[in-house]
Backbone of each chain as ProteinMPNN parsed JSONL, in Angstrom:
{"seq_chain_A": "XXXXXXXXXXXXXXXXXXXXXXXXXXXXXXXXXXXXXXXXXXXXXXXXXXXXXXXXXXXXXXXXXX", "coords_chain_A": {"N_chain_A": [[6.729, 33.16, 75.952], [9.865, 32.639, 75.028], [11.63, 32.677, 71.014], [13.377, 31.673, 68.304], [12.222, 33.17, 66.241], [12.666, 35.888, 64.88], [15.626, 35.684, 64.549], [15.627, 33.355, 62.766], [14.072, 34.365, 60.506], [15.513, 36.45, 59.794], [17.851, 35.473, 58.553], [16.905, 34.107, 56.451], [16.504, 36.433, 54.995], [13.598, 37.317, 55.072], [11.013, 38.995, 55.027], [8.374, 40.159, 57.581], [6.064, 40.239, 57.028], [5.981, 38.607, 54.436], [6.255, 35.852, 55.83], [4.123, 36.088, 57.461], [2.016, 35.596, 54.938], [2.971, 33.387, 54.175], [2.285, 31.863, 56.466], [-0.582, 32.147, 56.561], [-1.532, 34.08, 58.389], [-1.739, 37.362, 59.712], [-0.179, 39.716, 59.525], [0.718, 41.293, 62.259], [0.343, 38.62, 63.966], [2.417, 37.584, 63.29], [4.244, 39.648, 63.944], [3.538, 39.627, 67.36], [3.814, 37.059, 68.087], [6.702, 36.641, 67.266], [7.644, 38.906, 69.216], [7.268, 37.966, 71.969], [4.837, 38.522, 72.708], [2.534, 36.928, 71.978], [1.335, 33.764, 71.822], [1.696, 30.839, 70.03], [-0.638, 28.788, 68.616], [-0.86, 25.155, 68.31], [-1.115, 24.085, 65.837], [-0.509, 26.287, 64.522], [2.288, 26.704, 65.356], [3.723, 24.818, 64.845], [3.679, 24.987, 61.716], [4.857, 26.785, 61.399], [7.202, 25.685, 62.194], [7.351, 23.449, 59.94], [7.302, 25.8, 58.382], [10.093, 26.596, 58.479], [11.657, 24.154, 58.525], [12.487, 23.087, 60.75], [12.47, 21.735, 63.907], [9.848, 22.293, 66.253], [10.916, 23.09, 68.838], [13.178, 23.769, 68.292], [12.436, 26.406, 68.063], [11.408, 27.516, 69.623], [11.596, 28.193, 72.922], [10.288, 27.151, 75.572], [11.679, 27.634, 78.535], [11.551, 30.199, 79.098], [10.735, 33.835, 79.221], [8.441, 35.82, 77.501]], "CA_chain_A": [[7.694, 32.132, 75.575], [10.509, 33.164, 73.863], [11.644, 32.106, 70.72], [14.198, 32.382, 67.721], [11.675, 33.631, 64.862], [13.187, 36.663, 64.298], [16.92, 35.307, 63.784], [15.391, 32.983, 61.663], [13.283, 35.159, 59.391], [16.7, 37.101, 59.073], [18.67, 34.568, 57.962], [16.335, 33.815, 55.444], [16.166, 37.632, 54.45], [12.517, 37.499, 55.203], [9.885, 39.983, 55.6], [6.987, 39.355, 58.463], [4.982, 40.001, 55.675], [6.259, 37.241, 53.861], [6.187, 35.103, 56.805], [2.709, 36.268, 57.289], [1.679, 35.417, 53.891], [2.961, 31.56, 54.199], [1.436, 30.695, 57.11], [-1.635, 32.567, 56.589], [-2.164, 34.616, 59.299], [-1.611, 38.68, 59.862], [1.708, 40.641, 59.642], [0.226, 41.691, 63.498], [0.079, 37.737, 64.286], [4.006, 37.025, 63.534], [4.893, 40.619, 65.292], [3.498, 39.646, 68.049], [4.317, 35.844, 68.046], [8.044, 37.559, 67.483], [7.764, 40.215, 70.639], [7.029, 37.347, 73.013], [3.446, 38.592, 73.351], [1.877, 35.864, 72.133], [2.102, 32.421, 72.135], [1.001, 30.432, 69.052], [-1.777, 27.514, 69.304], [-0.316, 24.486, 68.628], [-1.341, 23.724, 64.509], [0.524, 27.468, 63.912], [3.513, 26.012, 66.004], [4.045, 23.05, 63.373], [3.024, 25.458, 60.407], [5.803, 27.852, 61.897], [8.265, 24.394, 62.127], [7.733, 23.465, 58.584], [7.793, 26.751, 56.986], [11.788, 26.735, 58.757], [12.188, 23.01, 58.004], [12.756, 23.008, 62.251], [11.274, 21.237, 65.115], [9.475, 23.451, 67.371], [11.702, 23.169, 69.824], [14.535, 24.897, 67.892], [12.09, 27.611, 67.601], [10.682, 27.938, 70.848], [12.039, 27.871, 74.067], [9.074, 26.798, 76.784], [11.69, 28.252, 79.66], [11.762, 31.685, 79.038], [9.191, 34.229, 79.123], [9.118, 37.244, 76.193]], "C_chain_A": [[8.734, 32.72, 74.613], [11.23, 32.232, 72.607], [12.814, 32.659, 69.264], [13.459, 32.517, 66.226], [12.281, 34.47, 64.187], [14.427, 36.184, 63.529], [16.475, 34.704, 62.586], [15.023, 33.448, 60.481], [14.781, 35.965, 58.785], [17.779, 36.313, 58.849], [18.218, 34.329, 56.879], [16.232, 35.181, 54.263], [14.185, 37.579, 54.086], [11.799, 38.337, 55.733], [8.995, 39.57, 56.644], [6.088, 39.109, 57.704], [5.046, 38.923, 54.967], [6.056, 35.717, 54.575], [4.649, 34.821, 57.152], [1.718, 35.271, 56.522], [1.879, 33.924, 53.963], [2.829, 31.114, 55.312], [0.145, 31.16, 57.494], [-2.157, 33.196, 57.185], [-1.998, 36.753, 58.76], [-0.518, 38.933, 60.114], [1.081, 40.279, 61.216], [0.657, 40.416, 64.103], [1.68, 37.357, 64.696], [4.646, 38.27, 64.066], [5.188, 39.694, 66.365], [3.982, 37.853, 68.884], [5.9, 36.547, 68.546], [8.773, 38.019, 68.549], [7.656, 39.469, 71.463], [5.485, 37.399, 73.393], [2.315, 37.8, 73.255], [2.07, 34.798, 71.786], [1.325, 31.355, 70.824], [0.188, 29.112, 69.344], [-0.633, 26.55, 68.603], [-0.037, 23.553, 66.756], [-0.174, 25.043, 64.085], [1.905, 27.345, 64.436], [4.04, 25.262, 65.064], [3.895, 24.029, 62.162], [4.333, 26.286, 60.345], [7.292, 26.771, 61.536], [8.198, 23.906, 61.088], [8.004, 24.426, 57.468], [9.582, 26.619, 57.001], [12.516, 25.648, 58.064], [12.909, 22.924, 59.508], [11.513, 21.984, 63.093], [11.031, 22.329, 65.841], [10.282, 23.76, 68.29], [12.511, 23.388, 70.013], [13.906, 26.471, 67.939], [11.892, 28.382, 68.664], [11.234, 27.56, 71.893], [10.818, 27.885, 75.396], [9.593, 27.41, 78.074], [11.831, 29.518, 79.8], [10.569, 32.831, 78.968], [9.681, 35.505, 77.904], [10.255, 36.824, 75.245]], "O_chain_A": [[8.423, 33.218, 73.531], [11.485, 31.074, 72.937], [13.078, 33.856, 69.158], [13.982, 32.068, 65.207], [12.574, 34.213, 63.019], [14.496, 36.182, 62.3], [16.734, 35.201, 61.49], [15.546, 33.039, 59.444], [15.07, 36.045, 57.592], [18.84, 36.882, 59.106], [19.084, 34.274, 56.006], [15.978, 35.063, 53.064], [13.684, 37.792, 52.982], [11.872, 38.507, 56.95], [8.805, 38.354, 56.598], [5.403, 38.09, 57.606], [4.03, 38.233, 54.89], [5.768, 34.683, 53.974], [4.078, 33.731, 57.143], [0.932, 34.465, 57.019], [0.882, 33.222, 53.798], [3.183, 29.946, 55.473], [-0.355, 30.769, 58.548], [-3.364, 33.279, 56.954], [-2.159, 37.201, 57.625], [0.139, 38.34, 60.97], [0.93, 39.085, 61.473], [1.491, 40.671, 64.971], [2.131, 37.005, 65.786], [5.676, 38.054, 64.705], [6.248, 39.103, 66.574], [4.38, 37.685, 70.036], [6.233, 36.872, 69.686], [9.941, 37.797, 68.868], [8.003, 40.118, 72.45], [4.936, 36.601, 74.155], [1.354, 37.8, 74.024], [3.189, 34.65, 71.295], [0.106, 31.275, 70.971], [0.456, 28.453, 70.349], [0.449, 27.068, 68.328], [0.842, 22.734, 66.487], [0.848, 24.804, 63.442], [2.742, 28.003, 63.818], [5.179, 25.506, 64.665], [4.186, 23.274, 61.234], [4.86, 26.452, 59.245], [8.207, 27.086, 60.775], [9.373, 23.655, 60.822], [8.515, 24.3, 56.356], [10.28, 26.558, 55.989], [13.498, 25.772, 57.333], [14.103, 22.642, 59.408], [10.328, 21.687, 62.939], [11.854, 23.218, 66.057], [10.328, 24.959, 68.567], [13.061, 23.433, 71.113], [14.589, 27.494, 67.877], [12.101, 29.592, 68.751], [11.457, 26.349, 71.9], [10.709, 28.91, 76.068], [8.749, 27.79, 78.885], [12.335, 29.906, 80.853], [9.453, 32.464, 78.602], [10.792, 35.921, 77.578], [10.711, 37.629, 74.433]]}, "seq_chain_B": "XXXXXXXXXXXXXXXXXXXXXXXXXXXXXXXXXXXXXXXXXXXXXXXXXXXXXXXXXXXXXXXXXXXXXXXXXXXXXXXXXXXXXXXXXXXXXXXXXXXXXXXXXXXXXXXXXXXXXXXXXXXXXXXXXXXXXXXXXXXX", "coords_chain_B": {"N_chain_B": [[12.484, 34.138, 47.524], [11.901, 31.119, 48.367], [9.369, 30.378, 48.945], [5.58, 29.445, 48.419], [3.208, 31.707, 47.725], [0.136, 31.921, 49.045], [-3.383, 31.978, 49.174], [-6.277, 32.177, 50.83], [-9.323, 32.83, 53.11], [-8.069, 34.066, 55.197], [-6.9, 35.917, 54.422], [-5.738, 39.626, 53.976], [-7.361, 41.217, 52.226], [-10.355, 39.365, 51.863], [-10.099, 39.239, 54.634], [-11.054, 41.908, 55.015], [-13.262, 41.993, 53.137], [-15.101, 40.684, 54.542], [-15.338, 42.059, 57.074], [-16.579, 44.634, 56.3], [-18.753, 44.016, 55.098], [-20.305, 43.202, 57.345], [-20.388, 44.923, 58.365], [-21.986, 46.799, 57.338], [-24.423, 45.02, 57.478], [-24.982, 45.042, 60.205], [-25.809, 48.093, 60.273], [-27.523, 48.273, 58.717], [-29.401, 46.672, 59.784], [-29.398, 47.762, 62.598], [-31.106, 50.318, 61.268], [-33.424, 49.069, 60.293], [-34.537, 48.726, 62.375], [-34.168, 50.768, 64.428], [-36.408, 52.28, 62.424], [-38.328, 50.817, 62.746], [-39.463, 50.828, 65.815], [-39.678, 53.681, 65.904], [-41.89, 53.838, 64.137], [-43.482, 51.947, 65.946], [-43.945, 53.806, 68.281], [-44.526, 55.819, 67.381], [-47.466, 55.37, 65.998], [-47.593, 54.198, 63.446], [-46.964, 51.769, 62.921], [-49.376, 49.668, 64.673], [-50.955, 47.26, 65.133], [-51.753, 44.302, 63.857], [-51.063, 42.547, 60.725], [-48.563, 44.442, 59.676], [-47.339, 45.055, 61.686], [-46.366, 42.44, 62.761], [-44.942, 41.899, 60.675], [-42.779, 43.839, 60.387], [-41.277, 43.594, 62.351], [-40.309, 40.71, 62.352], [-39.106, 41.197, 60.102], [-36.974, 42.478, 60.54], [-36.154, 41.551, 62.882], [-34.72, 39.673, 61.421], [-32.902, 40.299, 59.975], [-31.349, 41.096, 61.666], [-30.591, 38.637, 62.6], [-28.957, 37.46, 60.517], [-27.321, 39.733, 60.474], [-25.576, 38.406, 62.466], [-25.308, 35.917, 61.597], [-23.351, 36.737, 59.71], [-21.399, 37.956, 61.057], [-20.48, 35.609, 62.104], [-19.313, 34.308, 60.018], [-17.376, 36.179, 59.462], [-15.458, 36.078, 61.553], [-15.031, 33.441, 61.808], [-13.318, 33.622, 59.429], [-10.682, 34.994, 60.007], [-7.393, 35.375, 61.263], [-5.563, 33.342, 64.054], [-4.93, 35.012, 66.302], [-6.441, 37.078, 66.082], [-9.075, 36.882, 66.143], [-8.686, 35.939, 68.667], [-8.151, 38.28, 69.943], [-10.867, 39.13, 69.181], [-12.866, 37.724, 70.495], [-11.882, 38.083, 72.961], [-12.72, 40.563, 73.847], [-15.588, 40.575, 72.953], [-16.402, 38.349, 75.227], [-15.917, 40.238, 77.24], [-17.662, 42.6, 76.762], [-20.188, 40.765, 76.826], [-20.008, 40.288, 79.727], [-20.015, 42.981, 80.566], [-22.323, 43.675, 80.033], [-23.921, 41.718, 80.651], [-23.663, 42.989, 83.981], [-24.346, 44.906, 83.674], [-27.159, 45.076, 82.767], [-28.542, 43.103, 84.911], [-27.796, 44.978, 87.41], [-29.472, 47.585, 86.403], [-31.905, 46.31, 85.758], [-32.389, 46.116, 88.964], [-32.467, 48.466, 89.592], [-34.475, 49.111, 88.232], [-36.698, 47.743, 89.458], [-36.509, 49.072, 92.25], [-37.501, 51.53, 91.781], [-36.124, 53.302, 90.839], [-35.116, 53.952, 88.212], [-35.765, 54.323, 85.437], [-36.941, 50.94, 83.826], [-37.607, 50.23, 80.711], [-36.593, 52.008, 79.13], [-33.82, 52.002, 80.05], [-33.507, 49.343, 79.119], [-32.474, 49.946, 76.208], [-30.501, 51.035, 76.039], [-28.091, 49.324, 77.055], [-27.602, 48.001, 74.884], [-26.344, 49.856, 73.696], [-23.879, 50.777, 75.317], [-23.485, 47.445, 75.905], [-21.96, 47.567, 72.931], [-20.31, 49.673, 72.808], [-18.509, 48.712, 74.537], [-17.735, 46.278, 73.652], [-16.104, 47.628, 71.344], [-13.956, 49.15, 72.637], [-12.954, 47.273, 73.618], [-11.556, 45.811, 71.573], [-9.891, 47.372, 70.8], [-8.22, 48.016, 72.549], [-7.029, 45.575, 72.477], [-6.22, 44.855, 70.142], [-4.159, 46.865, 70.587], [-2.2, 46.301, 72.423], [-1.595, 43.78, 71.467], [-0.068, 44.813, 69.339]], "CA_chain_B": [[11.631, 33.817, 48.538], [11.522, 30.279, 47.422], [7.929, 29.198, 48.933], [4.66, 29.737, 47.361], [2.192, 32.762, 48.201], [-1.043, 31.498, 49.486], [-4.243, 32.838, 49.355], [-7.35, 32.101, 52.072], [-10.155, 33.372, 53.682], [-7.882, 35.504, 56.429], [-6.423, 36.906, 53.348], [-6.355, 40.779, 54.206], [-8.307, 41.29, 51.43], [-11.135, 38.369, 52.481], [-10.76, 39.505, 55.718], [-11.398, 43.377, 54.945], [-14.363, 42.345, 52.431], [-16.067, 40.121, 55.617], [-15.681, 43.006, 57.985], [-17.495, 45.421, 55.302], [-20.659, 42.948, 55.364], [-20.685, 42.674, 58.9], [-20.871, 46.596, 59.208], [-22.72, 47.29, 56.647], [-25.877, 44.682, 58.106], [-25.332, 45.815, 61.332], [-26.04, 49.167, 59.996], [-28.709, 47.715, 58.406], [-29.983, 46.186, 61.482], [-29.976, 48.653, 63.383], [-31.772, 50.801, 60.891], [-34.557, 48.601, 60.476], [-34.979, 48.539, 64.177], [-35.059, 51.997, 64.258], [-37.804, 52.368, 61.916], [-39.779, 49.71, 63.466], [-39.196, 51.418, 66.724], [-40.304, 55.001, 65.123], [-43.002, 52.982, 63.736], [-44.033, 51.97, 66.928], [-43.821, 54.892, 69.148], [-45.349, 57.229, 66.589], [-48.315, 55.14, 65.75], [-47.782, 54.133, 62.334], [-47.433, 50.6, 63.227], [-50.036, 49.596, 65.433], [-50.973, 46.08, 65.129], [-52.113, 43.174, 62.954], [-49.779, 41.842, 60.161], [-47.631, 45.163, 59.131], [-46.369, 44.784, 62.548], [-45.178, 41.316, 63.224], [-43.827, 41.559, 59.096], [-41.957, 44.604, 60.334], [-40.374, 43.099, 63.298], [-39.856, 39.694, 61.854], [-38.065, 41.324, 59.289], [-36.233, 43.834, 61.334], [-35.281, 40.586, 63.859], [-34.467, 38.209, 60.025], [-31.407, 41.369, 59.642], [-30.456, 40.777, 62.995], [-29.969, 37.316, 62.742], [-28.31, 37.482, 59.219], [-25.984, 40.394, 61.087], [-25.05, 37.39, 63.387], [-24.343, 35.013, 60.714], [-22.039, 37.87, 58.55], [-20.444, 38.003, 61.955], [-20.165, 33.606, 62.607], [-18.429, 34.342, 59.205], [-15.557, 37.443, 59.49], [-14.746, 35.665, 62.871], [-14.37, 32.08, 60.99], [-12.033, 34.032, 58.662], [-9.615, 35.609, 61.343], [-6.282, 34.268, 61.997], [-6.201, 33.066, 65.694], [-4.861, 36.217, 66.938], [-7.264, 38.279, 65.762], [-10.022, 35.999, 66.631], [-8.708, 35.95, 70.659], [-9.017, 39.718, 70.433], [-12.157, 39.268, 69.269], [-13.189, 36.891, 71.691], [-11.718, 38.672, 74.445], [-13.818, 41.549, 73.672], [-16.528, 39.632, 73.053], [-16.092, 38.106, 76.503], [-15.702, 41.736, 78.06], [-18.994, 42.804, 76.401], [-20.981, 40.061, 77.056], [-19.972, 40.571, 81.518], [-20.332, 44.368, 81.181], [-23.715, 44.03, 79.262], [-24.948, 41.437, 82.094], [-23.615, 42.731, 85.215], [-24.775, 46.256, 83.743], [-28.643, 44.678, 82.655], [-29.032, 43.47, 86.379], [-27.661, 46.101, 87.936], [-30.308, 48.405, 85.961], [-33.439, 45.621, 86.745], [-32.796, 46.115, 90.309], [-32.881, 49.679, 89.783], [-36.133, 49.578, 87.867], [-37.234, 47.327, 90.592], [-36.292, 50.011, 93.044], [-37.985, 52.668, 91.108], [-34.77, 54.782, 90.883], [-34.449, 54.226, 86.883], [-37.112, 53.701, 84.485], [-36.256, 50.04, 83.193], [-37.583, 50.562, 79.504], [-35.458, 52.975, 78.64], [-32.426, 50.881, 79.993], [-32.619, 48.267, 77.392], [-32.05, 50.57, 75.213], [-28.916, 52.397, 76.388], [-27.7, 48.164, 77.253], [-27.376, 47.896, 73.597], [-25.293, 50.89, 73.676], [-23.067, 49.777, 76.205], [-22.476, 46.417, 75.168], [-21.228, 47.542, 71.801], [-18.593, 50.898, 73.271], [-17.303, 48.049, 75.623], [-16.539, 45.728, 72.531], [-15.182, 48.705, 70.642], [-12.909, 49.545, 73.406], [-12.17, 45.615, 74.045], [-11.057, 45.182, 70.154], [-8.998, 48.373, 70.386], [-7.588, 47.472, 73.631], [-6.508, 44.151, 71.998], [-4.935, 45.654, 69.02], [-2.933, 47.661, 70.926], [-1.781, 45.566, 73.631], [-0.622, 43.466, 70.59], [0.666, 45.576, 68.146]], "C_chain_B": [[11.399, 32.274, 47.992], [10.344, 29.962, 47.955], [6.759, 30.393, 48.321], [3.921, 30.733, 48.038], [1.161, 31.744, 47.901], [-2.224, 32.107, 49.748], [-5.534, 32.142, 50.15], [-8.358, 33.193, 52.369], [-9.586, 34.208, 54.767], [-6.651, 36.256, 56.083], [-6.625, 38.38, 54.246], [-7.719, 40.976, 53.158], [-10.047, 40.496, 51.738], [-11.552, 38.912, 54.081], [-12.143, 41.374, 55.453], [-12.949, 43.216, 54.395], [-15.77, 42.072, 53.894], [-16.401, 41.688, 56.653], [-16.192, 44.277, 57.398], [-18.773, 44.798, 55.295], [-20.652, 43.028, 56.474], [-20.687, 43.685, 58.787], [-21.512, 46.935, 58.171], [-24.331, 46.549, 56.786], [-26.155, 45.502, 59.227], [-26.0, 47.113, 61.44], [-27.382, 48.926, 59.816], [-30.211, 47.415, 58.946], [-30.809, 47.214, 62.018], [-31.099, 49.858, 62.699], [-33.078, 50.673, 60.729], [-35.288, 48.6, 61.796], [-35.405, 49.439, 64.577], [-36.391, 52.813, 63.891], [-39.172, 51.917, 62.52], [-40.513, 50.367, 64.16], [-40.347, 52.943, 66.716], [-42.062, 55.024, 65.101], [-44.333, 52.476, 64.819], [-44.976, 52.597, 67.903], [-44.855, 55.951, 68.223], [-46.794, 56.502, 65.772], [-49.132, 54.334, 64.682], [-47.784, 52.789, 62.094], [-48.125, 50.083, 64.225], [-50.261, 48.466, 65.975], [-51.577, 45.563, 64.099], [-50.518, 43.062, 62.286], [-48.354, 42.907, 60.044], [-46.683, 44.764, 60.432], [-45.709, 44.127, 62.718], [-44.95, 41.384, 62.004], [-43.012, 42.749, 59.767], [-40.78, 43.828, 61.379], [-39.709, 41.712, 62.921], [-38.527, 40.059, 61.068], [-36.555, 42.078, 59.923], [-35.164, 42.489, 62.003], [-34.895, 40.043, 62.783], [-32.905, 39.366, 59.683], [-30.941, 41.371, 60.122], [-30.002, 39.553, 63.089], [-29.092, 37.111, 61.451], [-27.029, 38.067, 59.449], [-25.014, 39.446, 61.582], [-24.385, 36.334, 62.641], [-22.9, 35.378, 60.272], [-21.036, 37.978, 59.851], [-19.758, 36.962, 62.179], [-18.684, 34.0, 61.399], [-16.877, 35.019, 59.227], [-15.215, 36.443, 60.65], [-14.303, 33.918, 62.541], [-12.722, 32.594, 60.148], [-11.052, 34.634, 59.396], [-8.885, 34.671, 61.178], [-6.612, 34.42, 63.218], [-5.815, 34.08, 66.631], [-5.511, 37.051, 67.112], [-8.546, 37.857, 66.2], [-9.965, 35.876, 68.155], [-9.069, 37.372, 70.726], [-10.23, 39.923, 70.143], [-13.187, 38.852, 70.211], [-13.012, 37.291, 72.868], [-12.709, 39.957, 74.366], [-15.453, 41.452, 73.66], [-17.501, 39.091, 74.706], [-16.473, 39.27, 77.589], [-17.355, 42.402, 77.698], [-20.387, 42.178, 77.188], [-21.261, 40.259, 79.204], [-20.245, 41.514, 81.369], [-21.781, 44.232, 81.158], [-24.795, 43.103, 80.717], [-25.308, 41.958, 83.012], [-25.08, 43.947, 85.372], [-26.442, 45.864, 83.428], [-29.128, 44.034, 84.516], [-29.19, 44.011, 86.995], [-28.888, 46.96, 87.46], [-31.558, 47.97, 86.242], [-33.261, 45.766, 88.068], [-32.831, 47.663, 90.628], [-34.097, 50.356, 89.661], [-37.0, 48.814, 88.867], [-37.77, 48.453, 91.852], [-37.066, 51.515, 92.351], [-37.003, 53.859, 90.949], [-34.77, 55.102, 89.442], [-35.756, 53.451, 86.033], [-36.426, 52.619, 83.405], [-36.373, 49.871, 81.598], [-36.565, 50.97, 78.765], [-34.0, 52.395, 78.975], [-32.329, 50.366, 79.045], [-32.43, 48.63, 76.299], [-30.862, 50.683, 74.903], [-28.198, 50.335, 76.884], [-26.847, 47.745, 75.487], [-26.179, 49.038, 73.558], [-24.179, 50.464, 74.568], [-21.879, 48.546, 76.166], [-21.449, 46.62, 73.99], [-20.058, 48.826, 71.677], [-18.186, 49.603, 73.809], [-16.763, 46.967, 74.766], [-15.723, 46.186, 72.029], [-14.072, 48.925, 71.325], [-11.955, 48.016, 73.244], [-11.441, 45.422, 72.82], [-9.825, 45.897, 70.006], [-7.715, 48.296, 71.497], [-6.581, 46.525, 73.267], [-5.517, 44.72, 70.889], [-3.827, 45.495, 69.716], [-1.934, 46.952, 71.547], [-0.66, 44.425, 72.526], [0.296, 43.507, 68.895], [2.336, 45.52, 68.315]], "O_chain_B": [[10.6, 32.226, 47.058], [9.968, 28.941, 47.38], [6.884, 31.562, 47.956], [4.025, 30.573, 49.254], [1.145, 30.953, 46.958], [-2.162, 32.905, 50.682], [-5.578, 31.032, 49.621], [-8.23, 34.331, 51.916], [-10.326, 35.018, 55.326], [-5.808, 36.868, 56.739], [-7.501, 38.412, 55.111], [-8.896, 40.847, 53.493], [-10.955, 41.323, 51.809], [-12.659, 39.007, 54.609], [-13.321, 41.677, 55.643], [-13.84, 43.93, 54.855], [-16.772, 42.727, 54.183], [-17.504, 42.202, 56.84], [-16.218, 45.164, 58.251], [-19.801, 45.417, 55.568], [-21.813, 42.665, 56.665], [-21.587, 43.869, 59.607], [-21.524, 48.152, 58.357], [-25.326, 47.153, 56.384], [-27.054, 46.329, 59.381], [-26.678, 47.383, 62.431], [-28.274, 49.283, 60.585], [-31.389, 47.697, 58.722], [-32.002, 47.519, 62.027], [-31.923, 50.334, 63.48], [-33.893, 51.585, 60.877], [-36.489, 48.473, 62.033], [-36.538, 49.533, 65.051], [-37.113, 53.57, 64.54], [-40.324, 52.315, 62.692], [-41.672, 50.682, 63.889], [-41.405, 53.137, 67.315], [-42.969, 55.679, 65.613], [-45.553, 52.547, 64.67], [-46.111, 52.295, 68.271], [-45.772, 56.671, 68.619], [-47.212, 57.197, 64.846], [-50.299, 53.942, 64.646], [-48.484, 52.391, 61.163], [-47.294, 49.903, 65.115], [-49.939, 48.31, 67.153], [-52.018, 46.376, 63.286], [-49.406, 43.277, 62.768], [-47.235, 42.438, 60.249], [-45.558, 44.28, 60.318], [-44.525, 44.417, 62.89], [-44.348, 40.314, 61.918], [-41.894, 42.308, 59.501], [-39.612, 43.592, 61.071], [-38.516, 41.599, 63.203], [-37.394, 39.592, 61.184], [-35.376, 42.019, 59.576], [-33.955, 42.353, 61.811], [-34.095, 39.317, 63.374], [-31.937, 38.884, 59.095], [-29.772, 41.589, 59.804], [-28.948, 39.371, 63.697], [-28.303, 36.199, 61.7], [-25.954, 37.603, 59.07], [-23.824, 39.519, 61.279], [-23.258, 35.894, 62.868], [-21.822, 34.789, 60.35], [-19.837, 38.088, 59.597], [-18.56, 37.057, 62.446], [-17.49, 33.998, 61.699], [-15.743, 34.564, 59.078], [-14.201, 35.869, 60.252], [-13.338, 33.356, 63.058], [-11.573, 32.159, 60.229], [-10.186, 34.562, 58.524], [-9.193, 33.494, 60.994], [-7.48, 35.168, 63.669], [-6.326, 34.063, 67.751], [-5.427, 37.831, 68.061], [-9.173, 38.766, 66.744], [-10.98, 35.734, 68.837], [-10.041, 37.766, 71.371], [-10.832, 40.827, 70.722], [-14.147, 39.512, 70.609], [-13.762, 37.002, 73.801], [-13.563, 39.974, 75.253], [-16.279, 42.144, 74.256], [-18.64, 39.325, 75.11], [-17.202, 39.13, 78.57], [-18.105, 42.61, 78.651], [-21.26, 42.749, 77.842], [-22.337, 40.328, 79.797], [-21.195, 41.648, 82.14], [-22.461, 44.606, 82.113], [-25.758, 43.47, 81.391], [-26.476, 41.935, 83.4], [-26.029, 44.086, 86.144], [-27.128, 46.641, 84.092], [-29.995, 44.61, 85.174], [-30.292, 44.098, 87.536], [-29.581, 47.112, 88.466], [-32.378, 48.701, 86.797], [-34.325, 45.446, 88.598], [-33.165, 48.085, 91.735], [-34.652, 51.304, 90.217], [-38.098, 49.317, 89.102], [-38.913, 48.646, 92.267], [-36.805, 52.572, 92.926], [-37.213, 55.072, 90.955], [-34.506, 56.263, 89.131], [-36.368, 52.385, 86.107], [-35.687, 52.943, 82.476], [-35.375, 49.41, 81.045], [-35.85, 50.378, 77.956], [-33.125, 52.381, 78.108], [-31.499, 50.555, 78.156], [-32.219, 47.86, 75.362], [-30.267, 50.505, 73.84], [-27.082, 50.778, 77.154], [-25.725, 47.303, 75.242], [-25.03, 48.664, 73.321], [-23.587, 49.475, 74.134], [-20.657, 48.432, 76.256], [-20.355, 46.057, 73.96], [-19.207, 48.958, 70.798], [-17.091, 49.362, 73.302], [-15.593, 46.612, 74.912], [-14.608, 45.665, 71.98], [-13.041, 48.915, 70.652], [-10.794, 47.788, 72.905], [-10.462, 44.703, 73.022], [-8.86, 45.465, 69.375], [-6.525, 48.489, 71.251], [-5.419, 46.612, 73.665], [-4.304, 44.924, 70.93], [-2.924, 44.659, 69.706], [-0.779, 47.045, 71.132], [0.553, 44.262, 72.659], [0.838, 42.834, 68.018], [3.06, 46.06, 67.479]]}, "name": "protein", "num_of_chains": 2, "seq": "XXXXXXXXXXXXXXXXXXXXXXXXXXXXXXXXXXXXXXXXXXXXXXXXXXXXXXXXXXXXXXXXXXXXXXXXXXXXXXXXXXXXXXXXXXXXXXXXXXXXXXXXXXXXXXXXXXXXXXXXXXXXXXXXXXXXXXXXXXXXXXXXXXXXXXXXXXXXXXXXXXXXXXXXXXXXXXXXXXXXXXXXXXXXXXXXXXXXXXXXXXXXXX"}
């Protein structure tokens, strides 16, 4: 699924690490979230949409793949 | 950065300490098992109580391993937790197909089945190793 984490994080001047760190998971987790490779469950979706202050559905695009 | 640092159980730190207990029973484990084993084979446990206290205890490290494991894998974010699971998963089919496969060999008298469930144990736990490392990578 692809999605606009990255832009976001760099708009913010944010690290993954940092990103990481507030929504609790693994640098590795928001890579790969990031890269398209994986797809977040559905609580880290919303966790992802309030760290931005976004709906998911600015974040994530459902028609795209990667 | 205006939001707050947060600290948890799939902390690196938290995580790192869990996956230090979980290899350091396992170790454990398996050491006791060994002994037992040793113990066994070489005469020194024979029967009455020393025995079933050795094995009790031996199996009470193995099940404790299993807990220290319920635990690191509670603490995982969910990424790290599917590669575990997928590995897991991958383990659990090799370790079957490969334990049948080997009873119908000892059936067949081709492979002395004893000695299988040994080398099963071995097995299962390269084909997690691979499965975890696999996973990494795949999403690194």
């Amino acid at each position: 699924m692809k999605n606009r984490l990255k832009v976001l994080r760099a708009e913010r001047d944010w690290t993954q690490a940092d990103l990481a760190r507030e929504l609790d998971v693994s640098r590795q987790t928001v890579n790969a979230i990031e890269t398209g490779k994986y797809d977040p469950s559905l609580p880290l979706a919303f966790r992802l949409a309030g760290v931005f202050g976004l709906a998911i559905e600015e974040i994530f695009d459902p028609s795209g793949e990667g | 950065m205006s939001f707050s640092l947060k600290k948890s159980c799939s902390s690196p730190q938290g995580s790192r300490w869990n996956e230090l207990r979980v290899a350091a029973l396992i170790l454990i484990w398996t050491g006791s098992w060994l002994l037992v084993k040793i113990g066994i084979v070489e005469d020194v446990l024979v029967s009455g109580w020393p025995l079933w206290a050795a094995i009790t205890a031996s199996g009470g490290l193995g099940l404790l391993a299993v807990w220290a494991y319920l635990k690191h894998l509670g603490g995982l974010d969910e990424l790290r937790r599917k590669i575990e699971m997928d590995a897991l998963a991958l383990a659990f089919g090799v370790g079957m197909v490969t334990g049948l496969t080997s009873s119908l060999l000892g059936d067949a008298g081709v492979l002395p089945w004893d000695e299988m469930v040994s080398y099963l144990f071995t097995v299962m736990f390269v084909t997690y190793s691979v499965g975890v490392i696999v996973g990494h990578r795949r999403y690194a």
